[in-house]
N, C-alpha and C positions, 0 to 999 in steps of 0.2 A: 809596106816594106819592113817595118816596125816589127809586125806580128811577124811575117817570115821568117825573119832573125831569130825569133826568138824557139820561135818554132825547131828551128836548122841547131838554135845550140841544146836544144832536147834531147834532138837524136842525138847529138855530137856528146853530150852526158852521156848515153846508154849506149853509146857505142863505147866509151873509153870503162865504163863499168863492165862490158864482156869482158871487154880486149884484157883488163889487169886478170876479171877472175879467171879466164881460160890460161893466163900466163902464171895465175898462181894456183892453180887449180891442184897439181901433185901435191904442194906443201899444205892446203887447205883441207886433202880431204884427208893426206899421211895424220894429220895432228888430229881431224874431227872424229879416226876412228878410235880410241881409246879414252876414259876422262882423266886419266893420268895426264894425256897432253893436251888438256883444254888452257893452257895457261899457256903454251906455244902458240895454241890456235889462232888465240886472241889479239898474239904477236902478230900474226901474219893478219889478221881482220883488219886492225889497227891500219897496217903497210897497205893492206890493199883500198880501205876506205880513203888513206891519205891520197895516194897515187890517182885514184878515178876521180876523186874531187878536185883535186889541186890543175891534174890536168884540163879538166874542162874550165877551171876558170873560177872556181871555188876558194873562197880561203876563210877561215874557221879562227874566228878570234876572239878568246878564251878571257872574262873577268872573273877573278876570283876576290870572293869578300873575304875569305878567311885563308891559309894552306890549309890541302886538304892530307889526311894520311892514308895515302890507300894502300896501306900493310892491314889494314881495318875492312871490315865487309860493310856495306852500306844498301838500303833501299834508296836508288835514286827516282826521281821523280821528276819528269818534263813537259813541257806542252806540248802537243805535237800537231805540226800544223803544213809540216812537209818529208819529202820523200829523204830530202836532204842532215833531216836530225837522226835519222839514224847513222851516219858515216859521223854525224859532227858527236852523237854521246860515246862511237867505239874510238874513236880518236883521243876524248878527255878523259874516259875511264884509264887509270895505268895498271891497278887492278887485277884481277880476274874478276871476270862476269861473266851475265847471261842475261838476254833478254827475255819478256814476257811479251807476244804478240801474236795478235789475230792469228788461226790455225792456214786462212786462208791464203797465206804467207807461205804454207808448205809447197805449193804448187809453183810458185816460184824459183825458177833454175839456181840464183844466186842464195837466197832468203831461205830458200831449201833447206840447202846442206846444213847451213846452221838448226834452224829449227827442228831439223831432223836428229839434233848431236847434241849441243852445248846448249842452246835457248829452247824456251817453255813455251811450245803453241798452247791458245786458250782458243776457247771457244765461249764466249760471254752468254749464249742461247742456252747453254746446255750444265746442271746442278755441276754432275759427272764430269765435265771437261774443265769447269771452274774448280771441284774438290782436285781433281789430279795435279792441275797449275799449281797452286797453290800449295802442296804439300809437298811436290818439287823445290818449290822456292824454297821451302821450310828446310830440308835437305843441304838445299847452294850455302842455304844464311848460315846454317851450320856448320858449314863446312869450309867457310870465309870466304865465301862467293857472290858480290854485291848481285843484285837484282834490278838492270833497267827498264823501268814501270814507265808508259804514256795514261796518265789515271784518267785522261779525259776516254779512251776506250778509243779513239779512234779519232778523225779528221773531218771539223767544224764541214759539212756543207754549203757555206754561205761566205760568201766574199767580203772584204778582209774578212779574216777569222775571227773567232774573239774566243777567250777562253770557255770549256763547255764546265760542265758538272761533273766531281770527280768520283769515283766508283769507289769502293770501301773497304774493300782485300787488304791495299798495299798496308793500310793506316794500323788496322788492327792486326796485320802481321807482323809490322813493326813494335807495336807496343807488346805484343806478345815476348818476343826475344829482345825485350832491351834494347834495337839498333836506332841510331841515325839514321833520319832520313835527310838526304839530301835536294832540295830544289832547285832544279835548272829552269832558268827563264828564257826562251829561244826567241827575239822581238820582228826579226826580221827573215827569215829561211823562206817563210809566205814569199817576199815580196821577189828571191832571185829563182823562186822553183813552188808554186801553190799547188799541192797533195802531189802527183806525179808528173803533173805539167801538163799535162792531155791539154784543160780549156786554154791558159793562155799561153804555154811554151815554160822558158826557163831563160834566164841571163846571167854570165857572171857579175859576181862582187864578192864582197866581204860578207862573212856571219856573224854575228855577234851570238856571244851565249856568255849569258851570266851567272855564275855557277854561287849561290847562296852556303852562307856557313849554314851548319849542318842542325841539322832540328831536333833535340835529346828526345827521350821518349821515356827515359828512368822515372820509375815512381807513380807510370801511367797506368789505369788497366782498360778493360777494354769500355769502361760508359765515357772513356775519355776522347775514345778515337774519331768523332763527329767531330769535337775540339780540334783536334791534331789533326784533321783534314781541311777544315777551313782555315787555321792559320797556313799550311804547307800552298794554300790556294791563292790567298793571299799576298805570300810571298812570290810565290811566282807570277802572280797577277800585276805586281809591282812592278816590276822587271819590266814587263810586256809594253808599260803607258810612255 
């Protein structure tokens, strides 16, 4: 009975995710066609991640160690270990952003439009599809457009999760232009929604996300950024226990 339930509120997620994006659908795609209105866009992503989450039974509850100033561009940086951090990082970024993720993403109706507009598909297999991400990003950071990075590269296979190895773009991108990186610790999203819910379903609760002050990078160069990746690991690892 257990499993049914949990199963039943799966669907009952991915049905309230159509139902918002087809009801916000004119204003998503009005704003995703120009980058003058990606800072609208992001407005409506916000509304529309709040709205599919909250209704199925989601609630996203935000620690902050420090205030953060997001008049500032930041690389952030999170675990990712469910379907559900992405609606809880477009909700705490206030921002403008864009996300960095799997290209395989494009083929997805909702995941699409973004990745097709405002966010950077990657393709980790391929030099060519890592050189073009990453000089995008270079573009956004310049342009004071935080950058949201999952550096584990994708979604632990193995039950609970536990944090993987993190990939080495974000680290020396940041130390490159001087920014903040920001680590988000995400401890529980596993346990009300694990990757998209396929094996065990999904249930509501609460999330917790621990949003870390921010990690300077000034004065770094790049033999430093091994450094700057295992403390950013660390801290987020912290969170996690």
């Amino acid at each position: 009975m257990k499993r049914l339930l949990k199963r039943s509120h799966r669907y009952l997620y991915f049905i309230n995710v159509f139902f918002y994006f087809t009801l916000l659908y004119p204003f998503l795609y009005y704003f995703s066609r120009k980058r003058e209105r990606y800072p609208t866009l992001n407005k409506w992503r916000r509304l529309f991640s709040y709205l599919a989450t909250l209704s199925s039974g989601f609630r996203y509850k935000y620690h902050f160690e420090t205030p953060i100033d997001w008049s500032q561009s930041y690389i952030i940086c999170a675990n990712h270990s469910s379907n559900l951090d992405i609606p809880a990082m477009a909700i705490l970024v206030k921002g403008n952003y864009a996300f960095m993720a799997k290209e395989e993403l494009l083929h997805n109706p909702v995941t699409g439009l973004f990745l097709e507009t405002i966010d950077i598909p990657l393709n980790r297999n391929s030099k060519m599809s890592s050189f073009r991400a990453f000089k995008r990003a270079e573009t956004y950071l310049k342009s004071n457009i935080s950058v949201i990075v999952f550096p584990e590269g994708g979604i632990s296979e193995h039950y609970p999760p536990q944090l993987g190895e993190f990939k080495n773009g974000p680290f020396r991108l940041a130390i490159e232009y001087n920014l903040a990186i920001i680590p988000v610790s995400i401890p529980d999203n596993y346990k009300n929604m694990w990757d998209d819910g396929s094996k065990y379903g999904s249930r509501p609760g609460i999330c917790h996300i621990c949003v870390h002050a921010p990690v300077l990078t000034q004065g770094l160069t790049s033999l430093d950024a091994d450094d700057l990746k295992v403390k950013v690991f660390n801290l987020i690892n912290s969170g996690l226990l």
